[in-house]
C-alpha positions in Angstrom: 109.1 -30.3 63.2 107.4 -30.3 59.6 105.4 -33.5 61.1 104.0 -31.4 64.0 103.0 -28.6 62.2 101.4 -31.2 60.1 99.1 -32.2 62.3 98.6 -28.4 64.0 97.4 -27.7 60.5 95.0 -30.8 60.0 93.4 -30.6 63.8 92.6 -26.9 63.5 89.0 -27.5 61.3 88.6 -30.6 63.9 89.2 -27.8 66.6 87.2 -25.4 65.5 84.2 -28.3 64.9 84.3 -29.2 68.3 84.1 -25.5 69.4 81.5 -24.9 67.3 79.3 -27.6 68.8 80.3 -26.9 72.3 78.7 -23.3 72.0 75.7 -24.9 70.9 73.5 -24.1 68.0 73.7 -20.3 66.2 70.8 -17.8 67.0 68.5 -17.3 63.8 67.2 -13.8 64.0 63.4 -14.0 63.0 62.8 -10.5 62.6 64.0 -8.3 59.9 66.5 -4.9 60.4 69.2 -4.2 62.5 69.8 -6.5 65.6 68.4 -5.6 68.6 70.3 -5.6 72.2 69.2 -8.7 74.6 67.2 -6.8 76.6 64.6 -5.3 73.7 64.3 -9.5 72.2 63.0 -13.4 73.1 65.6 -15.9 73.1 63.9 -19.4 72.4 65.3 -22.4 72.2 63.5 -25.5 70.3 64.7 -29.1 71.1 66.5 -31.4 68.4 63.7 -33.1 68.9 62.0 -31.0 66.8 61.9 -29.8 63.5 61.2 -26.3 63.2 58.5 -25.3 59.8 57.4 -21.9 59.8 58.0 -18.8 62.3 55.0 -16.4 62.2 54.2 -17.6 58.4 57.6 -17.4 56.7 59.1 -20.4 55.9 62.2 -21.8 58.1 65.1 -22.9 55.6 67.2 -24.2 58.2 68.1 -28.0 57.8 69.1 -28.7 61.5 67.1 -30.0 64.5 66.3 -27.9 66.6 66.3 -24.0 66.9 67.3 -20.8 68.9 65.5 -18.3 68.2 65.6 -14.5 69.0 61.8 -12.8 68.6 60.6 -9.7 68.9 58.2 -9.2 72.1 54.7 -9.7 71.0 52.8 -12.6 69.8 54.2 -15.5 67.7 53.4 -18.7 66.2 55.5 -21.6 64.5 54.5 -25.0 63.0 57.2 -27.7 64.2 57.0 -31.4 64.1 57.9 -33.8 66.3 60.9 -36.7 64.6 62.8 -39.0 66.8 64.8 -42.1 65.8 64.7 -45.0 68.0 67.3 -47.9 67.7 66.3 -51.3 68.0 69.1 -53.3 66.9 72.5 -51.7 66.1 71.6 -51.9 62.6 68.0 -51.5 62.6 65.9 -48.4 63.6 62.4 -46.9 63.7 61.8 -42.9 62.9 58.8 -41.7 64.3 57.7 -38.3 62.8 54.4 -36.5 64.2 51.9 -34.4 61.8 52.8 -30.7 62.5 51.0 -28.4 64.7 50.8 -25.1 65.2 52.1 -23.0 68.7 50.5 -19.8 69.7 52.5 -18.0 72.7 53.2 -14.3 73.4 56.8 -13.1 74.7 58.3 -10.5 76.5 61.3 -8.3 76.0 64.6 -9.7 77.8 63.2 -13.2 78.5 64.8 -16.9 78.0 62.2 -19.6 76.7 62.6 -22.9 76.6 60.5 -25.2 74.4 60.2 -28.6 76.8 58.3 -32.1 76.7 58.0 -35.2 78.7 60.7 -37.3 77.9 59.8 -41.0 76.4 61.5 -43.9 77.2 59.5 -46.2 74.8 59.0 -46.2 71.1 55.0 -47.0 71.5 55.0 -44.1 74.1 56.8 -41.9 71.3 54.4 -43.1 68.4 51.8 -42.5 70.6 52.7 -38.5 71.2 53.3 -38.4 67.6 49.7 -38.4 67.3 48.7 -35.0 69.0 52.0 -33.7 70.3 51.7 -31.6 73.3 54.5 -29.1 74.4 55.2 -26.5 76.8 57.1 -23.1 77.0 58.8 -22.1 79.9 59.9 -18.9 80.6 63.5 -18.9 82.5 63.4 -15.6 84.2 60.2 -16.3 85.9 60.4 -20.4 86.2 56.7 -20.4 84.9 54.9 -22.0 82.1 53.9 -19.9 78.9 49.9 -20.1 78.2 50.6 -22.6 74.4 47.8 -22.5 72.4 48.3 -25.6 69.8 46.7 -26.3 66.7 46.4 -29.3 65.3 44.8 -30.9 61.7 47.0 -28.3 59.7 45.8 -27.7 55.6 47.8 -29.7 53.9 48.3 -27.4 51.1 50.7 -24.9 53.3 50.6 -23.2 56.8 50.2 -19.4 55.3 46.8 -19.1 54.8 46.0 -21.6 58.6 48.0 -18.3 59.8 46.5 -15.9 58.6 43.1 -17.7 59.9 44.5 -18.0 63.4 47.2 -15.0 63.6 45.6 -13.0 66.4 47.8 -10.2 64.8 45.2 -9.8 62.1 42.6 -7.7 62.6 38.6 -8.3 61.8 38.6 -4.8 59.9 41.7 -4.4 58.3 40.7 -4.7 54.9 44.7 -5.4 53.4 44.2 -8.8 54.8 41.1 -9.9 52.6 42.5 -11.4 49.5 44.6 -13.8 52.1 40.8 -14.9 53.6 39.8 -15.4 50.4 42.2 -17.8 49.8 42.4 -19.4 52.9 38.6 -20.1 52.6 39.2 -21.3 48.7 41.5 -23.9 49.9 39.5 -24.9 52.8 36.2 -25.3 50.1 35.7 -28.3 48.7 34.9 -28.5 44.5 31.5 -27.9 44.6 31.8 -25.2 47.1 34.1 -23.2 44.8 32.2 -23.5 42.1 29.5 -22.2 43.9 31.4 -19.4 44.6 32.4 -18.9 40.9 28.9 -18.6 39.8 27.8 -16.4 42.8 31.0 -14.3 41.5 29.9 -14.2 37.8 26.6 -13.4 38.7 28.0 -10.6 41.3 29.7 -9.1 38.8 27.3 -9.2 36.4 24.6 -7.1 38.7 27.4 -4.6 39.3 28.0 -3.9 35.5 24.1 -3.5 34.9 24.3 -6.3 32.3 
C-alpha cells in the first residue's frame, strides 16, 4: 500500500509534465492591462523553429522556441531568427542559426495566425534559407496568406531604433518621436558623420545664443 502511494506521489510532477506539454506552449500576452476576451485579440503562433526577439520593440524574455502569441488588432512587427539542429551522426550535429529579420503584418480582432515555412529536408537547403529567411502568415479563419513585409540587414547595435524607423505606427509629425530618430540616425552614422553633426550642433547652438 505504502509502495503504491509511493509511486502515485512520484508520477504526479511526471503527470503533470506530460499534460503540460500536450496542451502545447502557454499564450504570452503582448499587450499591457487587463486580458481581453478572444474575440477583441490575435492569437499567433510561431514555430520552434524559431526564436522569437522583439514584439513591436520590447524585448521577448522568453527562453523557449517558439511562441503563441495574443495581440491586439492593428499593426505589429517582431524580429525572430531562424535556428535548427541537424544530426549527422548520433553524436555529431550541425546548428544552423539565420541573422534576424524583421516581420511587418497587420491583424484582426478574433483571428488565428499561423507563422509557416517550407519545410527542408537538407542541411545545405537549411543553411541556405538561413541566409534571407522567408516566411508566411496565414490567417486560419479565412485560409489566406497575410501581406509580410520582411526586413532584413538589421543594426547590429539593437532592433529599437530599426523600429522606430520602420514602425508604420509612427507618425511623420509627431514630434514625441524625435529624440528616438535622432538616435536611430546617430547609430546608423558612421564617425565622421557624427562628428559632423557635433560641430554643426555647436555651431547651431552657438547662433541661437547670439554668441
Amino acid at each position: 500500500m505504502h509502495s503504491n502511494r509511493f509511486i502515485a506521489l512520484f508520477l504526479m510532477p511526471v503527470i503533470f509534465l506530460l499534460l503540460t506539454a500536450c496542451q502545447g506552449q502557454a499564450v504570452y500576452r503582448a499587450y499591457s492591462g487587463d486580458p481581453r476576451p478572444a474575440d477583441k485579440v490575435a492569437m499567433l503562433t510561431v514555430p520552434a523553429e524559431f526564436n522569437l526577439l522583439y514584439i513591436d520593440g520590447e524585448k521577448y524574455s522568453s527562453l523557449s522556441d517558439g511562441a503563441r502569441l495574443e495581440l491586439l488588432p492593428g499593426k505589429h512587427q517582431l524580429v525572430i531568427e531562424y535556428d535548427v539542429f541537424w544530426d549527422i551522426t548520433s553524436d555529431v550535429y550541425d546548428r544552423v542559426v539565420s541573422q534576424p529579420v524583421m516581420l511587418s503584418f497587420e491583424s484582426l480582432p478574433g483571428r488565428r495566425y499561423n507563422l509557416t515555412f517550407k519545410l527542408l529536408k537538407e542541411l545545405k537547403n537549411a543553411k541556405a534559407y538561413a541566409k534571407k529567411p522567408d516566411v508566411e502568415i496565414v490567417d486560419l479563419v479565412s485560409r489566406q496568406n497575410v501581406e509580410v513585409a520582411h526586413k532584413y540587414k538589421l543594426t547590429d547595435k539593437g532592433y529599437v531604433a530599426a523600429f522606430v524607423a520602420d514602425n508604420p505606427m509612427v507618425g511623420k509629425n509627431d514630434k514625441g518621436n524625435v529624440p528616438k530618430m535622432l538616435e536611430y540616425w546617430w547609430q546608423q552614422a558612421d564617425y565622421q558623420q557624427q562628428q559632423s553633426f557635433l560641430d554643426w550642433s555647436r555651431s547651431h547652438a552657438k547662433r541661437a545664443s547670439g554668441e
